[in-house]
Every structure is written in C-alpha cells, then in structure tokens.
C-alpha positions in Angstrom: 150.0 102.3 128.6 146.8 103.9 129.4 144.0 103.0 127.2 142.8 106.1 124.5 138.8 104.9 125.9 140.1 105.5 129.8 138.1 108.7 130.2 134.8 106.8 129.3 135.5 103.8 131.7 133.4 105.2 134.6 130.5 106.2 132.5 130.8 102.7 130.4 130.5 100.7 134.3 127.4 102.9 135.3 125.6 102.0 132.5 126.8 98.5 132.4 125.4 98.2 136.4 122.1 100.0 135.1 121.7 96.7 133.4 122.6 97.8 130.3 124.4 95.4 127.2 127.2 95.4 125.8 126.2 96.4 122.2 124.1 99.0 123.5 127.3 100.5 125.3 129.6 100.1 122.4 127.1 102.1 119.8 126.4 104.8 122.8 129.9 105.8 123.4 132.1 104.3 120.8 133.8 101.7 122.7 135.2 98.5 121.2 133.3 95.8 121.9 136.8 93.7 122.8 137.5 96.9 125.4 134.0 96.8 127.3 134.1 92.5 127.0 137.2 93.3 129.4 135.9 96.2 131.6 132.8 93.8 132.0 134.3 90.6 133.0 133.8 90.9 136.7 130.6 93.0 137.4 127.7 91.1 138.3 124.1 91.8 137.2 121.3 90.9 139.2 118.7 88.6 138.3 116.2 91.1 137.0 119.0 93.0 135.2 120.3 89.5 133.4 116.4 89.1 132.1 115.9 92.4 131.0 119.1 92.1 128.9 117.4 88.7 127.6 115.1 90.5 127.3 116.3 93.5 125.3 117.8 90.8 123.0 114.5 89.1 122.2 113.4 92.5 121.0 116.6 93.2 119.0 116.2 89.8 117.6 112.6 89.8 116.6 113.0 93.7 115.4 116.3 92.4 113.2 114.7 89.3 111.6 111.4 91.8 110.8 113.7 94.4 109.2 115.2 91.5 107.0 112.1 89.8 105.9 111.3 93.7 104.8 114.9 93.8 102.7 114.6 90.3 101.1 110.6 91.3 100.0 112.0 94.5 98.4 114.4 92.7 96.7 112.1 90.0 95.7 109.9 92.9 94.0 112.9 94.2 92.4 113.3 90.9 90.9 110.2 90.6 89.7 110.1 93.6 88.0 113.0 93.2 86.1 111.6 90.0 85.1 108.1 91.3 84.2 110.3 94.4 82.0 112.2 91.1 80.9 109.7 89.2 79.4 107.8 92.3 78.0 110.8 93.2 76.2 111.0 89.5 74.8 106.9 89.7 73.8 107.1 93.2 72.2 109.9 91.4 69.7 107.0 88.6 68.6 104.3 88.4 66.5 101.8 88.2 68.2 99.3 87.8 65.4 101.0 85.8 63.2 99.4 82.0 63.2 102.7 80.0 63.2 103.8 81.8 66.6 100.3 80.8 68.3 100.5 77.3 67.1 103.8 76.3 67.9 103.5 78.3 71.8 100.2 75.5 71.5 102.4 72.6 70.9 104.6 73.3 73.7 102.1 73.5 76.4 100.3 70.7 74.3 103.9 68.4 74.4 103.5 68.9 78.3 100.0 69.4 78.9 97.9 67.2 76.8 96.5 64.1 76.4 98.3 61.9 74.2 96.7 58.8 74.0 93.5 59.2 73.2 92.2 59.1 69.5 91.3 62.7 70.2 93.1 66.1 71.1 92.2 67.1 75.1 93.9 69.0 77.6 93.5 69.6 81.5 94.5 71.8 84.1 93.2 73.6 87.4 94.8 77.0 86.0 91.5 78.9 83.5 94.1 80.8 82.1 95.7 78.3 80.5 92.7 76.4 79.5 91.6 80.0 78.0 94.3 80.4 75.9 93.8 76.2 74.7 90.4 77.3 73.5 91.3 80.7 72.0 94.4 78.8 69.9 92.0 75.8 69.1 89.3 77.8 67.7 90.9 80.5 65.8 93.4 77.4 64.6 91.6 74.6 63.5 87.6 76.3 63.5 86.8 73.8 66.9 83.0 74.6 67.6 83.8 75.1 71.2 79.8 73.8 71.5 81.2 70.8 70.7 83.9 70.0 73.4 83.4 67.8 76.2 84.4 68.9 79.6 85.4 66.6 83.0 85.8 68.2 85.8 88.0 66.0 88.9 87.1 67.7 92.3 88.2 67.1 95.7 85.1 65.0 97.9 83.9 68.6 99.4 83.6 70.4 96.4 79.7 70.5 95.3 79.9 69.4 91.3 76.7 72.1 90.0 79.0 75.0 91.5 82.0 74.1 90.2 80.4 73.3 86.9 78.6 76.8 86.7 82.0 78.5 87.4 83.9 76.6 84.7 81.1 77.3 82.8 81.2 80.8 83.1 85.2 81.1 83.7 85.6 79.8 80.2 82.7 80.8 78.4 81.2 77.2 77.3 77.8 75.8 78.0 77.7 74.1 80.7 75.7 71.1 78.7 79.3 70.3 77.7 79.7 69.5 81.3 79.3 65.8 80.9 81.4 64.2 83.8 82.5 64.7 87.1 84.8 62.9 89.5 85.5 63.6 92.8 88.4 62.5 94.6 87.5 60.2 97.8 90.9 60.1 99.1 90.2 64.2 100.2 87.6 63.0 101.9 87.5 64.8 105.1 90.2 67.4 104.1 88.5 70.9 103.8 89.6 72.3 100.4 91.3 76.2 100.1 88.3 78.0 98.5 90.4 79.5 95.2 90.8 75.6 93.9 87.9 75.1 91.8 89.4 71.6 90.7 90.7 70.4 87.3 88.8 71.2 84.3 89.8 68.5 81.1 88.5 69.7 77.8 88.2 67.1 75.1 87.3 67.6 71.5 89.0 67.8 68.1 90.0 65.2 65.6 92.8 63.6 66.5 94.7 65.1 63.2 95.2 68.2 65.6 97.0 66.7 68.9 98.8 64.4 65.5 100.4 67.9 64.2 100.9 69.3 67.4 102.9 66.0 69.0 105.2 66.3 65.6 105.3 70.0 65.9 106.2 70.1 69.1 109.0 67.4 69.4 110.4 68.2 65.6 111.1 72.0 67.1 112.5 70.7 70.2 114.9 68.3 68.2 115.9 71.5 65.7 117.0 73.3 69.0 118.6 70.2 70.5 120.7 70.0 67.6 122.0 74.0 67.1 125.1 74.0 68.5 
C-alpha cells in the first residue's frame, strides 16, 4: 500500500542529504517523524553534515532551555503577585493601629527572634527591617528611650567596625554612642564579604518585665491555636 506521504519522499531525501534533521524535516513538510526515521535509515551524512546537525541541536537546545527559564520566571512573577494581592487582602482585614495586634505580631518574632536568657529584653538580626519594626513596637509599647539601648554589632573579619557602626547608626535612627561592642568573626578571615551584608546588629535594652510578657504572650497564643480543633 503506497504511503499517503509518497509524493514528498524525494523532496524529504534532498533535504535530508543537504544535511538537514529530522525534526526540521518533519515540521517543514508534515511528515511523521516514525515515516522519515524509516526513509532515513540508510543515507549517510558526511562528517561536516553529522556536526552541523550537532550542531543545529546545540542551538535548539540552548534556545529551548532559554525559552523555559523565560516561562518558569513569568510564572514565578505570577506567583508572586498573587501572593503580594494575598497578603494585602489579609493586612487590609487588620487593625493596624490597634495596640494588641502590634504586640502580639512582637511576641512572635520575639518567641523566634529574641534573647531569652538574659535578665533583659534584646533582639538581633542582619535584616534593618525587622530590627525597625522591634524598635517602633518597643517604643510606642512600653515608652523604651531608644537613647538608652545598647547595640553589638557581630561582623565578618573584613568588615571595618566605624562603617558598619555609622550605617546601623543611621539605618536605624540611634546614636551611634549606643554602639558599645563589636565582634568580628575570625573564622571569615580571608573570605571577602558580599557588600549588601552589613553584619548582625543585637539591640539590648528594656526591663526584663517586657521579654517576661512577651515569652507568655507568645507561647499562651500559640497553645490557644494548638488546642482549636
């Protein structure tokens, strides 16, 4: 029985002996790939013809993997933006202002965050924005005289200490007399360090009353969740 693609044989061949692939073939004219694989079997490429098909598949490859790393980004952003929409939904719900809200969001990042054996309330991290919102909640909270506080700073051996204590300083808005101690980290020593880490800044100050209220806080709301069925 003579084959429906019969009338494209000779022009499949020609192109096959101009060096050209088989997927390239099969998209051109329509042939199944199965059909072609057969028509195929026997003609013989010459060496430059077999590399520029390796050739020609590098490319495809390369251009294919580029074209998917484009589709999962998009994708990514998608997801991210449903999540950002997410999240604003969930904030636009809260009160933001109300002083039970802020204190308990404290005792949560407190319960994972801060210092819990000392005889005072303190709390580190390499991230201002969370050491921004620590202050904000401790002085609007409790009236902490951020003039007061005492700040460490732990830096990596290359980091020079006055710079990273001027941009704490003026990342966070405290005087950098409350800069008191500063330890650097000799097992980085010669290890260059990325330029945005600026260390970790540990704030200390408060009676420890607060970090008291906030460890009970904290743990008494995660037991009442626990417990809901």
């Amino acid at each position: 029985m003579k084959s429906k693609w019969s009338h494209l044989k000779p022009e499949a061949i020609r192109l096959r002996k101009l060096g050209k692939s088989l997927p390239y073939v099969h998209q051109k004219l329509g042939i199944p790939k199965s059909t072609l694989s057969y028509w195929f079997k026997d003609i013989e490429l010459t060496p430059e013809q077999k590399e520029k098909l390796h050739e020609n598949w590098k490319n495809a490859l390369g251009k294919a993997r580029k074209e998917a790393v484009k589709w999962h980004n998009a994708q990514k952003t998608e997801r991210l933006s449903q999540a950002k929409q997410a999240a604003s939904e969930t904030l636009d719900r809260l009160d933001t202002e109300n002083s039970d809200v802020l204190e308990l969001a404290l005792a949560i990042l407190y319960l994972g965050e801060g210092s819990k054996k000392k005889v005072e309330t303190g709390l580190g991290s390499s991230d201002p924005k969370i050491l921004l919102f620590y202050l904000k909640a401790l002085t609007k909270l409790y009236d902490v005289e951020i003039s007061t506080l005492r700040c460490q700073l732990h830096l990596r051996a290359d980091q020079d200490e006055e710079t990273m204590k001027k941009y704490w300083s003026d990342t966070l808005n405290i005087p950098i007399t409350c800069f008191k101690y500063v330890h650097h980290d000799q097992r980085t020593a010669g290890k260059a360090t990325y330029s945005d880490y600026k260390g970790v800044c540990s704030i200390t100050g408060g009676s420890v009353a607060i970090q008291r209220k906030l460890m009970y806080l904290a743990y008494d709301f995660v037991d009442i969740i626990c417990k809901q069925k």
